[in-house]
C-alpha positions as CSV (number, residue, x, y, z in Angstrom):
1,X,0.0,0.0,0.0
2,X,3.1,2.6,0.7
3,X,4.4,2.0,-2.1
4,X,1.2,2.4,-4.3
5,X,1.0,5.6,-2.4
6,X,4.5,6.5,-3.3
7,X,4.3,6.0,-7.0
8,X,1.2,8.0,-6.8
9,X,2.8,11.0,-5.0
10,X,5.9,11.1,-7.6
11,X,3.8,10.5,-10.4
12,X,1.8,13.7,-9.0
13,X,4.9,15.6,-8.5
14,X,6.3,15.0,-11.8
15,X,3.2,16.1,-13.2
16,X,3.0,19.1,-11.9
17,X,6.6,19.7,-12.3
18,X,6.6,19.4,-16.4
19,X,3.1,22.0,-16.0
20,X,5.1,24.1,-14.0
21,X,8.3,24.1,-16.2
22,X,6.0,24.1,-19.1
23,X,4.0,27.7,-18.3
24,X,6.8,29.9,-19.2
25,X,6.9,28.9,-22.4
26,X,3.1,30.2,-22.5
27,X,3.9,33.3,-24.5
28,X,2.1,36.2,-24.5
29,X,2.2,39.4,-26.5
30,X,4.1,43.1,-27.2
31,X,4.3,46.0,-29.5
32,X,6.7,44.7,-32.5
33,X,6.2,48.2,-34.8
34,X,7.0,50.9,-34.2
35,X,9.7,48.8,-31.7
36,X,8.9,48.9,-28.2
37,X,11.7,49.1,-26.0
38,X,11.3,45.0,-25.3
39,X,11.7,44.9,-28.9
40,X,14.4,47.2,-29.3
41,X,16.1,44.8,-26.8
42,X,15.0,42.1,-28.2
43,X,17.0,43.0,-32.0
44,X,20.5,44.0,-29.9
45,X,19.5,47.9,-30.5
46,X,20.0,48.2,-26.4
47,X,22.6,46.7,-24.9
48,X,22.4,44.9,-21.1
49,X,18.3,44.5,-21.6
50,X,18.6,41.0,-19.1
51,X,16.4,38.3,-19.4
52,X,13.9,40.5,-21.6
53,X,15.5,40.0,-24.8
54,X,14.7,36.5,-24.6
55,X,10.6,37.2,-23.6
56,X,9.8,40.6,-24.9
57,X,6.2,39.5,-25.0
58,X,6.5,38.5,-20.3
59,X,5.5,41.9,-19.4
60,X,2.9,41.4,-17.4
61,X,2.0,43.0,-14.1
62,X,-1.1,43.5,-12.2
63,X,-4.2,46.1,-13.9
64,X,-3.8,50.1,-13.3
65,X,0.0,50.3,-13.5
66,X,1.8,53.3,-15.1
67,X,5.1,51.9,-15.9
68,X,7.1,50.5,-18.8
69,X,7.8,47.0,-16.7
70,X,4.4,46.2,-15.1
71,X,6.1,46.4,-11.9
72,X,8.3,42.8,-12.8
73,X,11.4,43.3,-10.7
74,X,13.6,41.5,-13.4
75,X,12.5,43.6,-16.4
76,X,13.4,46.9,-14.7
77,X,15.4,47.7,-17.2
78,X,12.5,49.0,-19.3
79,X,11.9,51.7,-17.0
80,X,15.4,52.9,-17.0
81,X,14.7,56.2,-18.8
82,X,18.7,56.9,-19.0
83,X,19.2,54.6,-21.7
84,X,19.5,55.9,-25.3
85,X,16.2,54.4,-26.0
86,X,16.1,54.8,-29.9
87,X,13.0,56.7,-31.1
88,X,11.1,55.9,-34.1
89,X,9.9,58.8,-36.4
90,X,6.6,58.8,-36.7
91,X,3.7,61.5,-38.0
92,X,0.9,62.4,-35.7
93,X,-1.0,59.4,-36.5
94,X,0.5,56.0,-35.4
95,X,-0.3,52.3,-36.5
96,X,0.8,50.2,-33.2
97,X,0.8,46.6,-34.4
98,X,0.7,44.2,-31.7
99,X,2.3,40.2,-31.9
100,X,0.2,37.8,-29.3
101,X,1.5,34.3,-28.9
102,X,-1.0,33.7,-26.3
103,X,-4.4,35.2,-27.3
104,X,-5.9,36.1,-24.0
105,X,-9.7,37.4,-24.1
106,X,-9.7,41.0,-23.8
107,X,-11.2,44.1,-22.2
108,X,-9.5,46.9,-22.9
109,X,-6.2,48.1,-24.8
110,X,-5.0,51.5,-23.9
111,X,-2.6,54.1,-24.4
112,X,-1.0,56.4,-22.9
113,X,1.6,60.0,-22.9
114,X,2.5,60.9,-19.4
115,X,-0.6,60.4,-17.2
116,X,-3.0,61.2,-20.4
117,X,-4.9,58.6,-22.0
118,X,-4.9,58.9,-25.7
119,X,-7.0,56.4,-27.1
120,X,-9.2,53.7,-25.7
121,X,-10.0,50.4,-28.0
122,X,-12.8,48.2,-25.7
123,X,-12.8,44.6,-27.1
124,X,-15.8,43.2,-24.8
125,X,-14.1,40.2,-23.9
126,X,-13.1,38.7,-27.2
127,X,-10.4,36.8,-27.9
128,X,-7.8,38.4,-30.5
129,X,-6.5,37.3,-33.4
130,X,-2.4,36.7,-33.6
131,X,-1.7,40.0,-34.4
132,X,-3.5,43.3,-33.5
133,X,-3.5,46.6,-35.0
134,X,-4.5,50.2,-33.4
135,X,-4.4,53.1,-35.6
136,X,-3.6,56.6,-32.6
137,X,-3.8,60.3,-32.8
138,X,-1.3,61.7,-31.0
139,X,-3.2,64.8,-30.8
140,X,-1.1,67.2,-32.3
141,X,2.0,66.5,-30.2
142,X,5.6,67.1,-32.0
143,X,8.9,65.8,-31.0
144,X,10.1,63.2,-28.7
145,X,7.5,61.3,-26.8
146,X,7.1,58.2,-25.0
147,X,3.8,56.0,-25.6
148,X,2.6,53.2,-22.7
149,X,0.4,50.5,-24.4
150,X,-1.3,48.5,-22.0
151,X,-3.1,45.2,-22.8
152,X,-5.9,44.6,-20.1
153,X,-6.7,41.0,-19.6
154,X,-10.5,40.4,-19.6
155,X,-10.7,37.3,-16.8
156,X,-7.9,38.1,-14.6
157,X,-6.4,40.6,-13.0
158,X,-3.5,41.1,-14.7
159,X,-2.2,43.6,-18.1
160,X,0.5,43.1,-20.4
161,X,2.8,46.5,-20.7
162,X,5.1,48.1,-23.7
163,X,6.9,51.1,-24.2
164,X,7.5,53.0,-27.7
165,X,9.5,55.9,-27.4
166,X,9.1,58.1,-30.7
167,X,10.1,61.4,-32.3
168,X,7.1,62.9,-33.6
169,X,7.3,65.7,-36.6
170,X,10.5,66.7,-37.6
171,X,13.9,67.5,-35.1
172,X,16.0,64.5,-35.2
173,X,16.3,61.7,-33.1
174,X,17.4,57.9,-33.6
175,X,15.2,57.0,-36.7
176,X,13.0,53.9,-36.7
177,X,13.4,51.3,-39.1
178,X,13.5,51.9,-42.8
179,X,10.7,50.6,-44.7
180,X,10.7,48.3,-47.1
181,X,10.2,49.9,-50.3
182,X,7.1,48.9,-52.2
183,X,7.6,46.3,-55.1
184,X,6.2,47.0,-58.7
185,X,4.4,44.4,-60.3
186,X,7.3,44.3,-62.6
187,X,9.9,43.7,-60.2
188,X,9.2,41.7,-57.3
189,X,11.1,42.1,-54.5
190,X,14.2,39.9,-54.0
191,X,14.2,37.0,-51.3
192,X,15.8,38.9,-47.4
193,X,17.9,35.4,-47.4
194,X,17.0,32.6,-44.8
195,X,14.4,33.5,-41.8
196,X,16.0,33.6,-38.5
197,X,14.6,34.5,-34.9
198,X,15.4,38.0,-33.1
199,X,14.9,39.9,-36.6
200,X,12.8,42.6,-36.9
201,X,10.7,42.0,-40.3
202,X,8.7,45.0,-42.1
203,X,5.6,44.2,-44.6
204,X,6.7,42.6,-48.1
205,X,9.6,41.3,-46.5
206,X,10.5,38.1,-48.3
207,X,12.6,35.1,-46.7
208,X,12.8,31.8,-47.2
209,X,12.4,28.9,-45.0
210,X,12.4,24.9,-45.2
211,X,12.9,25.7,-49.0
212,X,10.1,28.0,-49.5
213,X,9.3,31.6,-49.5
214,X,7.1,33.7,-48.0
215,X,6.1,37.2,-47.5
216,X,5.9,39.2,-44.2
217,X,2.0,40.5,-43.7
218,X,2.7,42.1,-40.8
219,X,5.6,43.9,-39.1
220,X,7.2,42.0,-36.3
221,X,10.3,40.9,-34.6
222,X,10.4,37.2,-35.2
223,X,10.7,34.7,-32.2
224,X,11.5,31.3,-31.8
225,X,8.0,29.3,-32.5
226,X,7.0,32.0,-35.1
227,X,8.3,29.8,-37.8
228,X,6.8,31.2,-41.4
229,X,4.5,27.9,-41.8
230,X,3.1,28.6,-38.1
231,X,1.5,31.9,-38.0
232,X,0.1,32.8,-41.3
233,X,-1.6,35.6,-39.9
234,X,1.9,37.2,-39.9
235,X,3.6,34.9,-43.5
236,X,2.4,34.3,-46.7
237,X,3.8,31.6,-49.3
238,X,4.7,32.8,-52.3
């Protein structure tokens, strides 16, 4: 009888050993354009980002937060506003486009300048697709700001959090990324060379992968699991 008792308790532990070992790989989502700061980590365009270049899409903290790190002690980093951040230029109108690899149901997704909120999308619960896209006025605001995004969860208590620092209008500042130019009918846009994870990919991208190609939909930093065949929300084959 002890020993049926014993195999029983180890089995149990194992099992909930693997769950536990298994639940950080149960991504969830960021800002990949314009690059948040996760996802300027994430690409090597800030140095000494710690354990967030390798989960830009883990910031998640408890609801009503104000911060870049949602309050995680090991992604402080984020709120570190004396790092040379880069800035993506931007007009007064912004398309954030958001990468989920866990599509929680939703209430709200908000953003933010300084204690202001800017704009307001109210999902009602749904359940989003794998990528999201917001389309914010800045409201007339010119040169650098910083933008909070905040993802609220619809049946928990918790928000995912992302920073996007910008430089709005002219006056300088570090550019974003350049944009792929658009491809004429005539003159299809060459292959980017093989896909690979940590690269930040704009729309029309091409890359090729297990011998095909395919065509970035969407702009996002590609991770690990984001393979071209699995997520065709974000690939197309050509």
């Amino acid at each position: 009888m002890r020993r049926t008792i014993t195999f029983l308790s180890l089995a149990i532990l194992a099992i909930g050993a693997s769950v536990f070992i298994a639940s950080p790989a149960m991504a969830h989502g960021y800002i990949s354009s314009p690059p948040s700061r996760q996802a300027n980590c994430a690409q090597g365009r800030v140095a000494n980002c710690g354990d967030i270049i390798y989960e830009p899409q883990s910031v998640e903290g408890p609801k009503g937060q104000r911060n870049c790190h949602g309050g995680v002690g090991r992604f402080a980093q984020l709120n570190d506003e004396s790092r040379a951040w880069p800035r993506a230029s931007v007009g007064n109108s912004v398309t954030f486009n958001w990468v989920l690899t866990a599509r929680h149901a939703t209430s709200t997704w908000e953003y933010y300048i300084g204690g202001t909120r800017i704009a307001l999308f109210n999902d009602g619960g749904r359940q989003p697709g794998a990528t999201v896209t917001h389309n914010v006025s800045l409201g007339g605001r010119t040169g650098p700001q910083k933008v909070l995004a905040i993802w609220n969860i619809a049946d928990t208590a918790m928000a995912f959090y992302s920073c996007v620092d910008l430089q709005v209008g002219g006056g300088g500042g570090n550019p974003g990324p350049t944009p792929t130019p658009t491809p004429t009918p005539t003159d299809p846009p060459a292959p980017g060379g093989t896909w690979a994870a940590g690269t930040a990919y704009q729309s029309g991208s091409q890359v090729t992968y297990g011998g095909a190609t395919y065509r970035c939909l969407q702009p996002h930093t590609a991770i690990s699991g984001w393979e071209p065949p699995n997520v065709p929300a974000l690939w197309q084959r050509l």
